[in-house]
PDB file of N, CA, C and O in Angstrom, chain B, residues numbered from 101:
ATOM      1  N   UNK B 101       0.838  -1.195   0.000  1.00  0.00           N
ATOM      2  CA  UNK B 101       0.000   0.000   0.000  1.00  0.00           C
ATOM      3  C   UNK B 101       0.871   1.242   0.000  1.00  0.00           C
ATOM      4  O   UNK B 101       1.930   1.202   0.626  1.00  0.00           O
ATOM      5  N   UNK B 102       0.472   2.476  -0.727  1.00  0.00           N
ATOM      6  CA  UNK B 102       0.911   3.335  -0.547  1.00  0.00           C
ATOM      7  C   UNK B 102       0.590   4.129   0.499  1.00  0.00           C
ATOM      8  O   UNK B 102      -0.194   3.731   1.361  1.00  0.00           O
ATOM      9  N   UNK B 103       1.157   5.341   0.547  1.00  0.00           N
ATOM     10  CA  UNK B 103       0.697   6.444   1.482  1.00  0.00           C
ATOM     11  C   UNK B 103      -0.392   7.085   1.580  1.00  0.00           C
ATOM     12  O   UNK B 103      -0.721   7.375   2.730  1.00  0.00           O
ATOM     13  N   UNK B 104      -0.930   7.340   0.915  1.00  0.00           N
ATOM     14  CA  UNK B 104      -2.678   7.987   0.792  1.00  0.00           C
ATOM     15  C   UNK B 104      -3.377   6.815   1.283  1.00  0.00           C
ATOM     16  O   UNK B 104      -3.965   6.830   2.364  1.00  0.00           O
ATOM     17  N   UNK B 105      -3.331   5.724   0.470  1.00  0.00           N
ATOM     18  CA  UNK B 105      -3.863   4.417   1.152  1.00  0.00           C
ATOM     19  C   UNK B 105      -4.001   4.176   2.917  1.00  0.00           C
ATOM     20  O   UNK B 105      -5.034   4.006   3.564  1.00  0.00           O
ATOM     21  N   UNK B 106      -3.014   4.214   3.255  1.00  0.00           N
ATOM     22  CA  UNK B 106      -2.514   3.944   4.923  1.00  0.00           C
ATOM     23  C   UNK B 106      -3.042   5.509   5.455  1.00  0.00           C
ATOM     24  O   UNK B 106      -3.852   5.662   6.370  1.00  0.00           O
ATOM     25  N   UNK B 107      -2.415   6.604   4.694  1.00  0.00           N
ATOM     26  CA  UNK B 107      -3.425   7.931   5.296  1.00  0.00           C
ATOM     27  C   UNK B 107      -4.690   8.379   5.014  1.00  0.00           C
ATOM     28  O   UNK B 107      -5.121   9.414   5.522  1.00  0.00           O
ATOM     29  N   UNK B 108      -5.421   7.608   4.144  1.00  0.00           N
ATOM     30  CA  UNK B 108      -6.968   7.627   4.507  1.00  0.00           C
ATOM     31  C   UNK B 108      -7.725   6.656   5.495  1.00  0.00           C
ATOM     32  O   UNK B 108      -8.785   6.963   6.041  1.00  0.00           O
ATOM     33  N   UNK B 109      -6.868   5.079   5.725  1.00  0.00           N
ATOM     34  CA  UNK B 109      -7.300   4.636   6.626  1.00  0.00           C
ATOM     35  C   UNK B 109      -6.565   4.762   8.163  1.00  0.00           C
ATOM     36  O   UNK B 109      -6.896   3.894   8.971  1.00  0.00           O
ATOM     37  N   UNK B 110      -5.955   5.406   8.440  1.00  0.00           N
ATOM     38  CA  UNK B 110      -5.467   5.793   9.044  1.00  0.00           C
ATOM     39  C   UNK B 110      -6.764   7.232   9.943  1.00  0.00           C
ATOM     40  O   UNK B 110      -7.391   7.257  11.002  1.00  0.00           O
ATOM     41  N   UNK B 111      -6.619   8.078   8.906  1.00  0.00           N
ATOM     42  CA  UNK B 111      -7.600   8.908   9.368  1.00  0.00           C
ATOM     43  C   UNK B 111      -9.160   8.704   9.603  1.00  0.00           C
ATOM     44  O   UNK B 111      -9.807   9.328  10.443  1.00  0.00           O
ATOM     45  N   UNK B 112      -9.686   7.712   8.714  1.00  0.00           N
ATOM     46  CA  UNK B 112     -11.290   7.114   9.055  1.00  0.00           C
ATOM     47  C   UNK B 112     -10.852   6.346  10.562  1.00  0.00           C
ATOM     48  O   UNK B 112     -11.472   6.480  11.618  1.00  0.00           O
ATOM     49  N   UNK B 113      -9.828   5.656  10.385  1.00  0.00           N
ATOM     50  CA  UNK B 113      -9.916   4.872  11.969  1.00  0.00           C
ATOM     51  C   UNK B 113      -9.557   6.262  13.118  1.00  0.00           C
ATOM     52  O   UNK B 113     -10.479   6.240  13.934  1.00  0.00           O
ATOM     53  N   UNK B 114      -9.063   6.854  13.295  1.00  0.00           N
ATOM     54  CA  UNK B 114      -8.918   8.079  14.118  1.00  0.00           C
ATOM     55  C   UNK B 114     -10.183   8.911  14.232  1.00  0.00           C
ATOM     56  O   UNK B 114     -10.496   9.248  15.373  1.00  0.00           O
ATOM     57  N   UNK B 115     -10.984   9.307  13.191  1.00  0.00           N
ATOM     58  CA  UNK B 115     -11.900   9.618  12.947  1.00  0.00           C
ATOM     59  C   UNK B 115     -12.918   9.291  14.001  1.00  0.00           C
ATOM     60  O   UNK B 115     -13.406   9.941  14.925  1.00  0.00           O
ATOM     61  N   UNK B 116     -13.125   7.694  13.418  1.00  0.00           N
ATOM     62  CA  UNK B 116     -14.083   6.996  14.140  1.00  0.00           C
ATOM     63  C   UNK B 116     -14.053   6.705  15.885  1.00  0.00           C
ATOM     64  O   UNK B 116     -14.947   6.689  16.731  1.00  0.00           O
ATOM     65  N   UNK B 117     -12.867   6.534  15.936  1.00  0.00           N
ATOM     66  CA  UNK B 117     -12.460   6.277  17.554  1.00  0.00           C
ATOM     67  C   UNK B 117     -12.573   7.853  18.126  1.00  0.00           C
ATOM     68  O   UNK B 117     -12.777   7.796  19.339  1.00  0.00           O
ATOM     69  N   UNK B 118     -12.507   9.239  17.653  1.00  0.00           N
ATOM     70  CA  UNK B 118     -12.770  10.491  18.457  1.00  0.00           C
ATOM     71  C   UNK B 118     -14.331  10.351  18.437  1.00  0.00           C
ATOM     72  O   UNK B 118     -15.003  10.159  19.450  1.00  0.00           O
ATOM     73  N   UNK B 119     -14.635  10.423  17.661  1.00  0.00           N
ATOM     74  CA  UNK B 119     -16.208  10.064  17.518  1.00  0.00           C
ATOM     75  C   UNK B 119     -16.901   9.481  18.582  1.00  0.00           C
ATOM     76  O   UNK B 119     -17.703  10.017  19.347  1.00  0.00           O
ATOM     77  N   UNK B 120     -16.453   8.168  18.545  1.00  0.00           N
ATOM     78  CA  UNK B 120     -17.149   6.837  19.496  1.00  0.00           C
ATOM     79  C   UNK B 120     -16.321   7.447  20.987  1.00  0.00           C
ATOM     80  O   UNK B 120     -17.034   7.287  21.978  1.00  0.00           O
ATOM     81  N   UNK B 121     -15.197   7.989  21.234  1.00  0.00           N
ATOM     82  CA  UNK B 121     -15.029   8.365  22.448  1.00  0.00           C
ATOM     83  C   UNK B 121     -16.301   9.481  23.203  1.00  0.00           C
ATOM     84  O   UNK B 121     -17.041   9.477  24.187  1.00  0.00           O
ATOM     85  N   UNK B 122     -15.882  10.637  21.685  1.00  0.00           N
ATOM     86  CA  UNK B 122     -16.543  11.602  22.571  1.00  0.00           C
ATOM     87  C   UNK B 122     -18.283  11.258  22.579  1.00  0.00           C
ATOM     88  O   UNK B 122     -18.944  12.027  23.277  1.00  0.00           O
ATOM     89  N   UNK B 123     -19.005  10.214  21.887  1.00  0.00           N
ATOM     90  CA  UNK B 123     -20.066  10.186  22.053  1.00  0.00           C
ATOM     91  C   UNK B 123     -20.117   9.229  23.379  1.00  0.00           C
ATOM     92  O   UNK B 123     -21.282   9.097  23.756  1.00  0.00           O
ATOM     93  N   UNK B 124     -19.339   8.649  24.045  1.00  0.00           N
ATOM     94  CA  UNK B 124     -19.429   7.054  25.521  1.00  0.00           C
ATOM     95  C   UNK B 124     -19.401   9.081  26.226  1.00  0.00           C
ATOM     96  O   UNK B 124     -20.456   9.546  26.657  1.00  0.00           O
ATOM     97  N   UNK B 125     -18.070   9.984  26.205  1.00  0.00           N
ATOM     98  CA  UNK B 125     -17.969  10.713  26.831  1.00  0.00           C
ATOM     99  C   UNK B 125     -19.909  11.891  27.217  1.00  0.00           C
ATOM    100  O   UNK B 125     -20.200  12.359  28.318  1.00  0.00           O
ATOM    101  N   UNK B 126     -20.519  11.977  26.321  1.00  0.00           N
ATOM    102  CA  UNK B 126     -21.235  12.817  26.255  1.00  0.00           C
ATOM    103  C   UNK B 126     -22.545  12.181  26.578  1.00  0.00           C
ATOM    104  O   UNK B 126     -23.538  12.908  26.564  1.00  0.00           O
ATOM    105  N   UNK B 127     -22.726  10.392  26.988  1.00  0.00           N
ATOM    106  CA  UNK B 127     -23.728  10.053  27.009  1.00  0.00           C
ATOM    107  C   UNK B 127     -23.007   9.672  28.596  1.00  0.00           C
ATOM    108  O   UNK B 127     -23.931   9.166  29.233  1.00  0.00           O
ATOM    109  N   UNK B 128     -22.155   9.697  29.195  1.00  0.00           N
ATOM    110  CA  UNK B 128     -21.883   9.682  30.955  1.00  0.00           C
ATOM    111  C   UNK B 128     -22.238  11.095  30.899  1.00  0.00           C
ATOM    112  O   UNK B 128     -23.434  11.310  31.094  1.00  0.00           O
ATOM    113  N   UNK B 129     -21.635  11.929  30.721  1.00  0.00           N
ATOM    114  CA  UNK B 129     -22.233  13.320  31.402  1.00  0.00           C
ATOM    115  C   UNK B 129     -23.966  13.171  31.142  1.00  0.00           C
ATOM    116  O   UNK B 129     -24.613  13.146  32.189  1.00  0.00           O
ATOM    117  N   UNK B 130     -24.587  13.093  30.137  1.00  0.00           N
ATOM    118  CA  UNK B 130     -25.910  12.957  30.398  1.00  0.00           C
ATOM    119  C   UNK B 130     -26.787  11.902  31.282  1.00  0.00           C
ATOM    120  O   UNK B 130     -27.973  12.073  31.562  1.00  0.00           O
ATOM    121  N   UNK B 131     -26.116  10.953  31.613  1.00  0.00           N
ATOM    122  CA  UNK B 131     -26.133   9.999  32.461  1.00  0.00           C
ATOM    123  C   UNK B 131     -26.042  10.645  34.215  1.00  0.00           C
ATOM    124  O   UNK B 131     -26.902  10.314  35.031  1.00  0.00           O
ATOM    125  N   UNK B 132     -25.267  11.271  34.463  1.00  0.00           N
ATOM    126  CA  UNK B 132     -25.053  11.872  35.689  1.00  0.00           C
ATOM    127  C   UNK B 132     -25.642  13.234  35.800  1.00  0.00           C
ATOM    128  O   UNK B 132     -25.907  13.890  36.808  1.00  0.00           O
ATOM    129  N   UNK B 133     -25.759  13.461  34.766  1.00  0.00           N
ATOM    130  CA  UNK B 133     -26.782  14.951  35.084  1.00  0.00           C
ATOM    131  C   UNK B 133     -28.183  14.324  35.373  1.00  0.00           C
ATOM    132  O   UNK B 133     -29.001  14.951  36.045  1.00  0.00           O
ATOM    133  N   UNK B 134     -28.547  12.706  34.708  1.00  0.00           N
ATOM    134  CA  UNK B 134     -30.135  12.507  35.215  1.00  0.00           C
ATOM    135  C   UNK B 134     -30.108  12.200  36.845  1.00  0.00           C
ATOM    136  O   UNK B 134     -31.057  12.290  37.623  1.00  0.00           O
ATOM    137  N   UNK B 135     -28.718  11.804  37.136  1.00  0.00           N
ATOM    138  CA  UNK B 135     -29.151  11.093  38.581  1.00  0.00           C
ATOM    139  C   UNK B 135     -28.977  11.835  39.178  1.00  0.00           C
ATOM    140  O   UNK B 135     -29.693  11.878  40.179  1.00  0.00           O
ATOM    141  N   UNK B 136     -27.970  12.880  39.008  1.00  0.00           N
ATOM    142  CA  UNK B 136     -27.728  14.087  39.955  1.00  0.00           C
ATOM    143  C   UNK B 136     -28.685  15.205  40.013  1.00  0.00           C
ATOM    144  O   UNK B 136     -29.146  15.558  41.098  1.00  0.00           O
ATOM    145  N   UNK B 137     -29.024  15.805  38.866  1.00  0.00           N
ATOM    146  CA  UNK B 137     -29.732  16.794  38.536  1.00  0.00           C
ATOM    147  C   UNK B 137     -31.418  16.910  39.139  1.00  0.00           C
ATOM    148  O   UNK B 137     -31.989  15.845  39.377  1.00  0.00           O
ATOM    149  N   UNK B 138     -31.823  17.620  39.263  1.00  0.00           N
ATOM    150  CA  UNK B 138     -33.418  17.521  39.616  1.00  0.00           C
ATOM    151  C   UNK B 138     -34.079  18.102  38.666  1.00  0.00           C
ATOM    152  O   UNK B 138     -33.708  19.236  38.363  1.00  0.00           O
ATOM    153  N   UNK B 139     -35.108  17.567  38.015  1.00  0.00           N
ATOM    154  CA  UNK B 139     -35.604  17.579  36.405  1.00  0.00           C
ATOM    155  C   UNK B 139     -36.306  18.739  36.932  1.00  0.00           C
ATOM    156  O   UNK B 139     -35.643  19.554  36.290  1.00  0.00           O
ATOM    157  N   UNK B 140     -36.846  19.222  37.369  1.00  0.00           N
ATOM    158  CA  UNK B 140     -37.934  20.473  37.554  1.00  0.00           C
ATOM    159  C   UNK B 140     -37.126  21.452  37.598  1.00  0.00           C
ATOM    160  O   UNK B 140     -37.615  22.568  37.422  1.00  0.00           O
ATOM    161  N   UNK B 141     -35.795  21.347  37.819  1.00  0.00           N
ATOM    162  CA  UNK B 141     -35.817  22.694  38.027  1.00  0.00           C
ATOM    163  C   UNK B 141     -34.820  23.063  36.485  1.00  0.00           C
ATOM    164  O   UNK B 141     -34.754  24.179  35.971  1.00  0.00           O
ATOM    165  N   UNK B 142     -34.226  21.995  36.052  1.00  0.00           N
ATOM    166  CA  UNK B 142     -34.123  22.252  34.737  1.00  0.00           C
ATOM    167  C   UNK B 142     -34.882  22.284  33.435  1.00  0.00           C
ATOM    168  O   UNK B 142     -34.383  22.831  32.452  1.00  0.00           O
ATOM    169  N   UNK B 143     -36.111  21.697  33.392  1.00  0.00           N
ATOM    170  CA  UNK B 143     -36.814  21.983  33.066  1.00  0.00           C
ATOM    171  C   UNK B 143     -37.255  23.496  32.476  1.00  0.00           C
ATOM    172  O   UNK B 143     -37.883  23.757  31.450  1.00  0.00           O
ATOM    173  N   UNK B 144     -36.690  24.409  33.510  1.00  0.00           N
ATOM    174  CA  UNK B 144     -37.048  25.945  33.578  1.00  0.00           C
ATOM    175  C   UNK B 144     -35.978  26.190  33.147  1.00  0.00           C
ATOM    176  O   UNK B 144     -35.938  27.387  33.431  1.00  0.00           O
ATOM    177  N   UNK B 145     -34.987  25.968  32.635  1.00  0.00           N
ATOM    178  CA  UNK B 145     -33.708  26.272  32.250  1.00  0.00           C
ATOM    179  C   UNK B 145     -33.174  25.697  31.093  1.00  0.00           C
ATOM    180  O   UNK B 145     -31.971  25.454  31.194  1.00  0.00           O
ATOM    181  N   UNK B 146     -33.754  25.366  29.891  1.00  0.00           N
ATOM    182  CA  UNK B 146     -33.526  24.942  28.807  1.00  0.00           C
ATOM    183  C   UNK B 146     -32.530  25.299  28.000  1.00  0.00           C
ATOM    184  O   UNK B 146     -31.708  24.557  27.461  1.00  0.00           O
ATOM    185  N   UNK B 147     -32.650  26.720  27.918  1.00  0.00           N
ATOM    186  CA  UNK B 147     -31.647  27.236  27.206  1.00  0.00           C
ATOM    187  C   UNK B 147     -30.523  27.345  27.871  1.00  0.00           C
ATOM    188  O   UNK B 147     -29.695  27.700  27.031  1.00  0.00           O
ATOM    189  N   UNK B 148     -29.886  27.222  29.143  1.00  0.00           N
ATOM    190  CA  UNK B 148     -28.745  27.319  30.185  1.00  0.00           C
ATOM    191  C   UNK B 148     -28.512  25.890  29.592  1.00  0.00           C
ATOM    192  O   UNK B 148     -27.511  25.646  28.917  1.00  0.00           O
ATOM    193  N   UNK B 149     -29.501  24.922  29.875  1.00  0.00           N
ATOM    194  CA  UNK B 149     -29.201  23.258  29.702  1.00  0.00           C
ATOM    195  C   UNK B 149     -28.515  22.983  28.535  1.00  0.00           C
ATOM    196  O   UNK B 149     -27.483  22.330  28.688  1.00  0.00           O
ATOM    197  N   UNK B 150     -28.936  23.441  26.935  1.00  0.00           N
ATOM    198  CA  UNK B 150     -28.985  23.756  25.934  1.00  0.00           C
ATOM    199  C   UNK B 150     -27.401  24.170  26.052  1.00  0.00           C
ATOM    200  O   UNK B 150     -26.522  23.311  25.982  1.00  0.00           O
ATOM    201  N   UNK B 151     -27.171  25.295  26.201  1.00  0.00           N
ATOM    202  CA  UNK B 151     -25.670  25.446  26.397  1.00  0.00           C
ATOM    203  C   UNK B 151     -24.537  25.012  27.004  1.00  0.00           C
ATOM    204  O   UNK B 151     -23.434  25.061  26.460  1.00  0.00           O
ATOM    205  N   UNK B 152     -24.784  24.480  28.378  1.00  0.00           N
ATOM    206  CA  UNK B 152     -24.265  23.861  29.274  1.00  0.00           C
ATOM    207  C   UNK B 152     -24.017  22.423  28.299  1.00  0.00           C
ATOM    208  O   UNK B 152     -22.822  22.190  28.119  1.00  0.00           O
ATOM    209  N   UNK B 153     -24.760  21.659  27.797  1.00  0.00           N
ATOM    210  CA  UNK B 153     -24.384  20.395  27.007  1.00  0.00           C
ATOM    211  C   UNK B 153     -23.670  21.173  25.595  1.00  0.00           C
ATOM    212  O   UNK B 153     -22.469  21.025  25.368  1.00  0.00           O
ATOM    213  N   UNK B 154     -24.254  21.723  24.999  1.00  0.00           N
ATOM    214  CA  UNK B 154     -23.103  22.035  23.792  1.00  0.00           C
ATOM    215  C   UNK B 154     -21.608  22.383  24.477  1.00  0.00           C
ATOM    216  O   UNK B 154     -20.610  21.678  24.324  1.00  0.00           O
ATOM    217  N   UNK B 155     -21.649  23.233  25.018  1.00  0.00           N
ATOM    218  CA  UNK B 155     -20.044  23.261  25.902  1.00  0.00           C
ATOM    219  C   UNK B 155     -19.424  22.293  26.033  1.00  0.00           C
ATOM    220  O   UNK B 155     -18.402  22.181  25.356  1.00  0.00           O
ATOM    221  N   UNK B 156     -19.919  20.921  27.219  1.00  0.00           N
ATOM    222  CA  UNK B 156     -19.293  20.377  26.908  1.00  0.00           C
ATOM    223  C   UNK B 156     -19.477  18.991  25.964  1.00  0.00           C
ATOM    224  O   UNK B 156     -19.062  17.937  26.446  1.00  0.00           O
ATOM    225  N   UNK B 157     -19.905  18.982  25.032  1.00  0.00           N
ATOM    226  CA  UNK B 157     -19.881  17.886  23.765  1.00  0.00           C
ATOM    227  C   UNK B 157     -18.876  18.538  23.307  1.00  0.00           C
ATOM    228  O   UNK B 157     -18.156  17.679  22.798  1.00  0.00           O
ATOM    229  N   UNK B 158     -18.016  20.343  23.087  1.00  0.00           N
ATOM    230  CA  UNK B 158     -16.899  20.841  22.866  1.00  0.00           C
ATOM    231  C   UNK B 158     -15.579  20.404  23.738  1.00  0.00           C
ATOM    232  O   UNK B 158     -14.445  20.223  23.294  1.00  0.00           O
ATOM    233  N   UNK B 159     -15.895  20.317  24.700  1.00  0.00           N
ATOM    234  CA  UNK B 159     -15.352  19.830  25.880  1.00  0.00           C
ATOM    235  C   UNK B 159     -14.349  18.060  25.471  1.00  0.00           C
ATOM    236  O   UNK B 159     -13.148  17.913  25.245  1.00  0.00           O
ATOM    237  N   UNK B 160     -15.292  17.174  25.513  1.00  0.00           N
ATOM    238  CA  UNK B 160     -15.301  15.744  25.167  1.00  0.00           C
ATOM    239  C   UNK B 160     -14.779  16.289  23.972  1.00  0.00           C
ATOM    240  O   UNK B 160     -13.591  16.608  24.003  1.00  0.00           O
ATOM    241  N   UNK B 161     -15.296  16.431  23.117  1.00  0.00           N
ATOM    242  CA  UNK B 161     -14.097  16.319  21.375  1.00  0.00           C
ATOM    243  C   UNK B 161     -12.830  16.863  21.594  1.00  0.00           C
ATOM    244  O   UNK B 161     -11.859  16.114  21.482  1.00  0.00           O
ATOM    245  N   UNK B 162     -12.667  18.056  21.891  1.00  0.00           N
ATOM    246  CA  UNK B 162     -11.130  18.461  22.286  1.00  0.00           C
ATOM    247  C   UNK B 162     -10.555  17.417  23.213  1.00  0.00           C
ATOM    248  O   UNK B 162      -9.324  17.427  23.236  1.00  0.00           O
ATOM    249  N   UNK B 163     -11.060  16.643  23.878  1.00  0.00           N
ATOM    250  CA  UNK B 163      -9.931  15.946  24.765  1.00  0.00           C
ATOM    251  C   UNK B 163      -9.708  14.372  24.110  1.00  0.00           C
ATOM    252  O   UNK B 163      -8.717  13.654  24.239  1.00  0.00           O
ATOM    253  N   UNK B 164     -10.927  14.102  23.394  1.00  0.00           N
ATOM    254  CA  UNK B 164     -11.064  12.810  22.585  1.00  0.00           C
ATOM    255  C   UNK B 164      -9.444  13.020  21.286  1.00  0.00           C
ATOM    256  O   UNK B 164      -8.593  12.214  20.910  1.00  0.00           O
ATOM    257  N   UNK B 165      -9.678  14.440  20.990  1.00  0.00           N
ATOM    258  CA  UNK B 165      -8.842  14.501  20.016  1.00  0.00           C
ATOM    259  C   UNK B 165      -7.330  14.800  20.556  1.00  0.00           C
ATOM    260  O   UNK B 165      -6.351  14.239  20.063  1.00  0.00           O
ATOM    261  N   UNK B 166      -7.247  15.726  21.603  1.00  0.00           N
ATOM    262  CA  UNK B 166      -5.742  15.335  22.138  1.00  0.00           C
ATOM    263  C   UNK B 166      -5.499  13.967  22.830  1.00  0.00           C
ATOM    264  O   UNK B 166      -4.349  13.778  23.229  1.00  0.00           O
ATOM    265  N   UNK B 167      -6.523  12.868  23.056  1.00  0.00           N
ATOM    266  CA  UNK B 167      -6.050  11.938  23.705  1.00  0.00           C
ATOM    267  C   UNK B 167      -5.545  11.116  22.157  1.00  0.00           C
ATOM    268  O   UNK B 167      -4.399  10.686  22.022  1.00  0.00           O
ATOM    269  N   UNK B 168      -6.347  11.027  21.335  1.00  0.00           N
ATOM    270  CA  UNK B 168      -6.215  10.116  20.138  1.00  0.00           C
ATOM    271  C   UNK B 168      -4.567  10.588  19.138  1.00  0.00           C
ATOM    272  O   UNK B 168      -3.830   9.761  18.601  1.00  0.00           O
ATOM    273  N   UNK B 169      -4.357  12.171  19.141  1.00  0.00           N
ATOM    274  CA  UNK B 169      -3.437  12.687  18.551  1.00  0.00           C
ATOM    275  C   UNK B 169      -1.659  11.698  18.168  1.00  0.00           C
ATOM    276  O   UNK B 169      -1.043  11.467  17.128  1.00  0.00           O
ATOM    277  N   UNK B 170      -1.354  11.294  20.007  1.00  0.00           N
ATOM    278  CA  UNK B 170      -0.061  10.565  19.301  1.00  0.00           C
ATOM    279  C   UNK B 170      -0.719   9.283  18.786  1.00  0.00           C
ATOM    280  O   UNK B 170       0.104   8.555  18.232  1.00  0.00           O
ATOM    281  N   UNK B 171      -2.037   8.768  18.811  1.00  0.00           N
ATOM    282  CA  UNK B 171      -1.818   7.441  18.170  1.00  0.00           C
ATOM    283  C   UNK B 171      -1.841   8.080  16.432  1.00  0.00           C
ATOM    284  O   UNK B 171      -1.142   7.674  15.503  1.00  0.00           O
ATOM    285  N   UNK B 172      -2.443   8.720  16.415  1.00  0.00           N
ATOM    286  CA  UNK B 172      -2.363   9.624  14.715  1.00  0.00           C
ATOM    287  C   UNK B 172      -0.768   9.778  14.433  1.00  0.00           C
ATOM    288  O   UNK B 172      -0.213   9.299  13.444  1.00  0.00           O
ATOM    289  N   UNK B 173      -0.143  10.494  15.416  1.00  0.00           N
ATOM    290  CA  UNK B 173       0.938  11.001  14.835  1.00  0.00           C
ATOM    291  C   UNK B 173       2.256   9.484  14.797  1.00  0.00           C
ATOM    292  O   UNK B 173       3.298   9.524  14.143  1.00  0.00           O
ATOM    293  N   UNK B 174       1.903   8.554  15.480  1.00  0.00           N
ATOM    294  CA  UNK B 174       2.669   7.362  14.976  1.00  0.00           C
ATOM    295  C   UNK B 174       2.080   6.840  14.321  1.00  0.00           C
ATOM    296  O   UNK B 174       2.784   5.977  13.797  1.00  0.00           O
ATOM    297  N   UNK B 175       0.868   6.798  13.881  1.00  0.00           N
ATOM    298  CA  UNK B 175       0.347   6.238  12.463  1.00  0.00           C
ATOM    299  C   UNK B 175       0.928   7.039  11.388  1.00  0.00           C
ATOM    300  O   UNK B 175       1.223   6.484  10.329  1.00  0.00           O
ATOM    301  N   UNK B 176       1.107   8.201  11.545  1.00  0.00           N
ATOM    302  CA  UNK B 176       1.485   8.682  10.228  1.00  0.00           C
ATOM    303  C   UNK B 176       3.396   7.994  10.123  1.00  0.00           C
ATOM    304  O   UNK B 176       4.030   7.710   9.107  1.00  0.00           O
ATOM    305  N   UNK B 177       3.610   7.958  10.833  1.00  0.00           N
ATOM    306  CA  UNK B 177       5.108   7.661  10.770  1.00  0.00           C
ATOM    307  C   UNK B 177       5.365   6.306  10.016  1.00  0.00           C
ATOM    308  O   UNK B 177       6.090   5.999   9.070  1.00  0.00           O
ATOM    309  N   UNK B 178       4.459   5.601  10.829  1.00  0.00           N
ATOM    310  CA  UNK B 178       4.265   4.210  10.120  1.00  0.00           C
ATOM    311  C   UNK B 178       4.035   4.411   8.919  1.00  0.00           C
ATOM    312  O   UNK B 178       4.809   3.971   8.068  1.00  0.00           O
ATOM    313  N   UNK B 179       2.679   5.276   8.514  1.00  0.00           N
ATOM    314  CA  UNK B 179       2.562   5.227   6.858  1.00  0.00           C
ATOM    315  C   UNK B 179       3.583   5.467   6.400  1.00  0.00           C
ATOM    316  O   UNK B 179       4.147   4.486   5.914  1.00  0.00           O
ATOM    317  N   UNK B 180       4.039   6.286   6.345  1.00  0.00           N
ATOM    318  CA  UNK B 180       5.729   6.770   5.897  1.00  0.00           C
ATOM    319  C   UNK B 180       6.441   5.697   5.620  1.00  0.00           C
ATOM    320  O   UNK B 180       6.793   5.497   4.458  1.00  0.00           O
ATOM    321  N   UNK B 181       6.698   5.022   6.408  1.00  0.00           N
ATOM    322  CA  UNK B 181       8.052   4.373   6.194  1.00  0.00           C
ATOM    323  C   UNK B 181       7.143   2.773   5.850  1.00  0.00           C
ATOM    324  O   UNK B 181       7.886   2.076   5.159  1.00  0.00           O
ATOM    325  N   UNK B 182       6.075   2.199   6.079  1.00  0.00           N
ATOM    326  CA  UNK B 182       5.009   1.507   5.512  1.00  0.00           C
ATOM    327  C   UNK B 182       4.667   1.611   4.034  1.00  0.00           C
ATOM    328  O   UNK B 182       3.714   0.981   3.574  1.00  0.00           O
TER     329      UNK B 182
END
């Protein structure tokens, strides 16, 4: 295989694993906001809620993607010399 070869699968598998992290990551925080949280009173707070989860689903991807980064950056090395 060449290099584009190994760096497109390379990047769909990186891809997929930030993905599948930050979505396990974003379905525990929604997980602990049900047991912790008291629904009535968020309820009244939708749009705080609303933001508070987009934050961090920003949150989870930035760390999905610096955690995943050196396995990227020795994949690319491998392609290289692969």
């Amino acid at each position: 295989m060449n290099f584009q070869q190994n760096f497109k699968q390379l990047s769909r598998t990186i891809w997929l694993s930030v993905f599948i992290a930050t979505a396990i990551m974003s379905v525990g925080r929604l997980v602990f906001l049900a047991n912790i949280g008291d629904m009535t009173e968020l309820v009244h707070r939708g749009g705080d809620l609303w933001r508070a989860l987009f934050t961090g689903l920003r949150f989870d991807l930035k760390i999905a993607a610096i955690g995943f980064a050196p396995l990227f950056l020795i994949g690319l090395a491998v392609a290289v010399s692969g």
